[in-house]
C-alpha positions as CSV (number, residue, x, y, z in Angstrom):
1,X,37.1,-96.5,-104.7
2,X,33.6,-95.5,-105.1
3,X,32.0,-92.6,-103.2
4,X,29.9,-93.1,-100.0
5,X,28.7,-89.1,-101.0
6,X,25.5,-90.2,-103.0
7,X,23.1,-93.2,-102.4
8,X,22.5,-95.5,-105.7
9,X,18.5,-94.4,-106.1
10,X,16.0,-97.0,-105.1
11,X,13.0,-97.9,-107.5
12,X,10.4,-94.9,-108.1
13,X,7.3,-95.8,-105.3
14,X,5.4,-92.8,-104.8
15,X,5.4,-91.9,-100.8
16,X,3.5,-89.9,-99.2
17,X,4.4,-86.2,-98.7
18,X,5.2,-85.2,-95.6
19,X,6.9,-81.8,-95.0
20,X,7.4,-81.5,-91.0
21,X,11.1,-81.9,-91.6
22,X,11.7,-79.3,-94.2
23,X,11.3,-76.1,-91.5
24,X,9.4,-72.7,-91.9
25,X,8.1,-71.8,-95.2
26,X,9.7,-68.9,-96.5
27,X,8.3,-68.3,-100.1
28,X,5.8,-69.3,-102.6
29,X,6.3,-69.6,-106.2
30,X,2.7,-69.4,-107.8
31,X,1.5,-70.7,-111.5
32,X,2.4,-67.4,-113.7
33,X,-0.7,-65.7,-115.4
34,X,-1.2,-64.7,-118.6
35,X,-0.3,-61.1,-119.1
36,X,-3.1,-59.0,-120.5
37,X,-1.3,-58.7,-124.0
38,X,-1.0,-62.5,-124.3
39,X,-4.7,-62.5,-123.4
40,X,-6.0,-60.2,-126.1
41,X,-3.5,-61.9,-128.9
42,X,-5.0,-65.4,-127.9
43,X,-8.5,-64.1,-128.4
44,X,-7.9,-62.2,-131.4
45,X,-6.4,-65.4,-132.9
46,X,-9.5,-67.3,-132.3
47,X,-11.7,-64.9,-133.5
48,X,-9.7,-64.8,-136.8
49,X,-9.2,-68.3,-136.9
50,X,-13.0,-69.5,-136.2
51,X,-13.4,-66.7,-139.6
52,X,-11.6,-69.0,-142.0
53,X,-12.6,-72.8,-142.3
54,X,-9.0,-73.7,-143.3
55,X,-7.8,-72.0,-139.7
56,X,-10.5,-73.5,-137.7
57,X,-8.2,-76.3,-135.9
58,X,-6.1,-73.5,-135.1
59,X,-8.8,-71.7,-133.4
60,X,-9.5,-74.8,-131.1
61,X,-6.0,-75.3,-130.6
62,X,-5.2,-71.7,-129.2
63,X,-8.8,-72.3,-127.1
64,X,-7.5,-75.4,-125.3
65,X,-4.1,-73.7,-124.5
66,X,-6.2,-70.1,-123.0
67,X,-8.5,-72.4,-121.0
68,X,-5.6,-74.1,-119.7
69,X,-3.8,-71.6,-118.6
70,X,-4.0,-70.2,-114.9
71,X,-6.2,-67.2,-115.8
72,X,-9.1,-69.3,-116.4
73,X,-8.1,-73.1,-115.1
74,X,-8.6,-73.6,-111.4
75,X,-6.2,-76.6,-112.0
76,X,-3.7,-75.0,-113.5
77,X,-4.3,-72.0,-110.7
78,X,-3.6,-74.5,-108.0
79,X,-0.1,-75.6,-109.0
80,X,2.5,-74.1,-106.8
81,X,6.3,-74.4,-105.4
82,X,6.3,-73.5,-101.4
83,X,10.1,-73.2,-100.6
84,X,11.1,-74.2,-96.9
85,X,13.9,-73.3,-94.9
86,X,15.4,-77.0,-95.8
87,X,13.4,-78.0,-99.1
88,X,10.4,-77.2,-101.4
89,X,7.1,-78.9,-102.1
90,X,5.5,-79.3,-104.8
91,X,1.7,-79.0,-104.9
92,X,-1.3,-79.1,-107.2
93,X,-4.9,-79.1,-107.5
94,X,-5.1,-82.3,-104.7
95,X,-2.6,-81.1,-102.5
96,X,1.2,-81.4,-102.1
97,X,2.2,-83.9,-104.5
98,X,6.3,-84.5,-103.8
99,X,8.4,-82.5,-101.4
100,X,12.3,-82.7,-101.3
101,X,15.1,-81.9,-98.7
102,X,17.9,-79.9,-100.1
103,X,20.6,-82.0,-98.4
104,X,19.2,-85.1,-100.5
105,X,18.1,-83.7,-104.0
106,X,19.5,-83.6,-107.4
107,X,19.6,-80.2,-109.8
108,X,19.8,-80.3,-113.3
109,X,18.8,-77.0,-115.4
110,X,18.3,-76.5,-119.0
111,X,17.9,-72.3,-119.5
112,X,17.1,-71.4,-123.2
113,X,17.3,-67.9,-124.5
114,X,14.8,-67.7,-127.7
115,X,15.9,-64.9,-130.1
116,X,14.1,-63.6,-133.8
117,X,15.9,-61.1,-135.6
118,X,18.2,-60.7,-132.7
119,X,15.8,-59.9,-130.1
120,X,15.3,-61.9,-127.2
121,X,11.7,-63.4,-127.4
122,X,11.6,-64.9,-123.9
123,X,14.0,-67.6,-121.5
124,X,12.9,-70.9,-121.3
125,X,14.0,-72.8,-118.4
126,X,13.7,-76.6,-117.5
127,X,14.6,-77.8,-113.8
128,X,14.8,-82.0,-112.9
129,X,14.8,-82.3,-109.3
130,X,16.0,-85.8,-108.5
131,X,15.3,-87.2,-105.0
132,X,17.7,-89.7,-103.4
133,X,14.8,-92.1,-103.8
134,X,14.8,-91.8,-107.6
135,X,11.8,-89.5,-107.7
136,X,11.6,-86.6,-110.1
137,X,9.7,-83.7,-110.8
138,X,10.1,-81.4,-113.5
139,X,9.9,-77.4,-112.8
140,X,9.2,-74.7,-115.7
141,X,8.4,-71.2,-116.5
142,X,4.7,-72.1,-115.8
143,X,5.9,-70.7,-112.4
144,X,6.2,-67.1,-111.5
145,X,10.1,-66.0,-110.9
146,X,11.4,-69.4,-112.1
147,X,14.5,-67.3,-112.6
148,X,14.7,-66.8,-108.7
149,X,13.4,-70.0,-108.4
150,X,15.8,-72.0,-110.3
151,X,19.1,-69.9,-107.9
152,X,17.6,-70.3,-104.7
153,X,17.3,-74.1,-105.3
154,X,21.2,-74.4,-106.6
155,X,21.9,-71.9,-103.8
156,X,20.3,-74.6,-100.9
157,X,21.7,-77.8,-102.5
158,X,25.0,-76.4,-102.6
159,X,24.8,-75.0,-99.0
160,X,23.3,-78.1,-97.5
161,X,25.6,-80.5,-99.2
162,X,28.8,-79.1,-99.0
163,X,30.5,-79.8,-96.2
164,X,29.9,-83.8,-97.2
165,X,31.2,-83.3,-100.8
166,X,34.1,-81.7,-99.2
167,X,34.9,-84.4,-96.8
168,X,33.9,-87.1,-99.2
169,X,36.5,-85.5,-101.5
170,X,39.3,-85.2,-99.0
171,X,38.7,-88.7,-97.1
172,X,40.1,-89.9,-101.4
173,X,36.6,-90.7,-102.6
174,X,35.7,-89.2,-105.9
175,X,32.7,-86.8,-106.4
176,X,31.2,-87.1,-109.9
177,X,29.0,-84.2,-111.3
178,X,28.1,-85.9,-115.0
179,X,31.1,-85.1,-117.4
180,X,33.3,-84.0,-113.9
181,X,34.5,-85.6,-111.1
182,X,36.4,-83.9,-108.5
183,X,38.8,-85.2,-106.1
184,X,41.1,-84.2,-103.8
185,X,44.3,-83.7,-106.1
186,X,42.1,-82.1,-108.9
187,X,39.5,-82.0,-112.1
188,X,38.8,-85.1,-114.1
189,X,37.1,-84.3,-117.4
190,X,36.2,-87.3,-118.8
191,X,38.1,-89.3,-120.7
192,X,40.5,-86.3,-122.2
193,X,41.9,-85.2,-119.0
194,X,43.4,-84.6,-115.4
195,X,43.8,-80.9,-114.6
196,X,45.6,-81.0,-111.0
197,X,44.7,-78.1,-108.7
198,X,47.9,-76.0,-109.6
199,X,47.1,-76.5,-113.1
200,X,43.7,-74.9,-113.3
201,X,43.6,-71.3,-113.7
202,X,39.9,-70.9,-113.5
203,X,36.0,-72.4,-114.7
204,X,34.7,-70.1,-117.0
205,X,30.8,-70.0,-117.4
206,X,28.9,-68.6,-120.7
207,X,25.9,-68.2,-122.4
208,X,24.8,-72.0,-120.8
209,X,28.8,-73.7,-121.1
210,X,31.4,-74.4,-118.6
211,X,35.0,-73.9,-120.1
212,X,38.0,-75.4,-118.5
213,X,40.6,-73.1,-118.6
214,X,44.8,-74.4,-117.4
215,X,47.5,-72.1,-117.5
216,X,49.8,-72.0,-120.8
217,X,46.5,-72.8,-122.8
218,X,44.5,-70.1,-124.4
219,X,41.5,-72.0,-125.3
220,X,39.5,-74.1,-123.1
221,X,40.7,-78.0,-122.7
222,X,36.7,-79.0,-122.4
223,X,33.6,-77.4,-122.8
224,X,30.3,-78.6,-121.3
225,X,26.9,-77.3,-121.2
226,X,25.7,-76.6,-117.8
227,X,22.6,-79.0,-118.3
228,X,24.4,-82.0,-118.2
229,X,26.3,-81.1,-114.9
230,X,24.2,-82.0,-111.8
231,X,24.0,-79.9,-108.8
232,X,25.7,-77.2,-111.2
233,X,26.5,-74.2,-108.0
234,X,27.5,-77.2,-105.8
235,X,30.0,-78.6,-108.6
236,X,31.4,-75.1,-108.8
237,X,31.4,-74.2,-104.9
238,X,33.5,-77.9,-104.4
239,X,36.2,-76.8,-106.8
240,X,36.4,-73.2,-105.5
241,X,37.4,-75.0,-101.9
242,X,39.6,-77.8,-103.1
243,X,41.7,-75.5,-105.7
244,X,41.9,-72.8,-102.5
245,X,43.3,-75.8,-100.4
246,X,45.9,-76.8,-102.5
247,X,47.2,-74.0,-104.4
């Protein structure tokens, strides 16, 4: 049977923005600044670049990125995420460019942890927001709090589309979150296997990996990273329910 939970996206046509439906704003996630630090250390390396011929390119390479940036760009200064009660839009130096409705839109986040010498040198994050007309929009650390950013927008996708996973689930349909698909007797993980509800002992998440865990097993029976699961808090919130129901 196939699923009546998601619509097959149409082709990309940009349409206009409109954001009456999404409700109140509540927050706004502006471009992040340079700190002072990173300031200095960009100057610094084009003064000592311009010294040396040989490190010249780099000097106009570290110019375009500083005059880019928000501190001195009024494009780049422009770029913002509003959330609403129901959604977020998306706007730049023209306006609000794409705006999307949590009950309709698509997560998928790639979080990087950088380390040298075993110090954490910063968190990269990457979030594709999907519309259920096939438009996408890609979301990084260029924003302030993407960290805060990047939960609240799991947070309202799973809230808002919840009660239809669940009842797409439990009417038989399947529910497919990329390498997962739920149903209403249990996990399907790919090809390797069915874990039925009374099976599962828990969904173990680590350092960016989901880990399937079933009782009598020590080790996990799949492993998959978090990027590759779509609507990642909704996929966990669905099995949380379904597994309660039946075991």
């Amino acid at each position: 049977m196939t699923a009546p939970y998601a619509a097959t996206p149409a082709p990309y046509a940009p349409p206009a923005v409109d954001v009456a439906d999404l409700g109140p704003g509540v927050y706004t996630y502006w471009a992040k600044r340079w700190s002072n630090w990173r300031l200095f250390s960009g100057w610094f390396m084009i003064v000592i670049s311009l010294v040396s011929v040989i490190l010249s390119p780099l000097a106009i390479l570290f110019g375009v990125l500083l005059f880019r940036s928000p501190n001195f760009s009024k494009k780049a200064r422009a770029k913002r995420v509003d959330l609403h009660q129901h959604g977020i839009v998306l706007h730049e130096e023209q306006g609000p460019v794409a705006a999307y409705r949590f009950d309709a839109l698509t997560v998928q986040q790639r979080i990087t942890e950088n380390y040298y010498n075993g110090i954490r040198t910063g968190t990269y994050y990457q979030l594709t927001l999907t519309g259920h007309d096939g438009r996408t929009s890609k979301i990084t650390q260029f924003y302030d709090n993407i960290g805060h950013l990047a939960q609240v927008l799991q947070q309202g996708v799973a809230e808002a589309q919840l009660g239809r996973a669940l009842a797409t689930a439990q009417a038989g349909y399947p529910v497919t979150f990329g390498p997962f698909t739920v149903t209403q007797q249990g996990l399907v993980c790919g090809q390797k296997a069915t874990v039925t509800w009374p099976l599962l002992d828990r969904v173990v998440v680590s350092q960016g990996t989901v880990r399937i865990m079933v009782h009598g097993r020590r080790t996990a029976l799949i492993s998959k990273p978090v990027y590759q699961i779509p609507n990642f808090a909704l996929f966990l919130a669905l099995v949380s329910n379904l597994r309660a129901a039946q075991v």
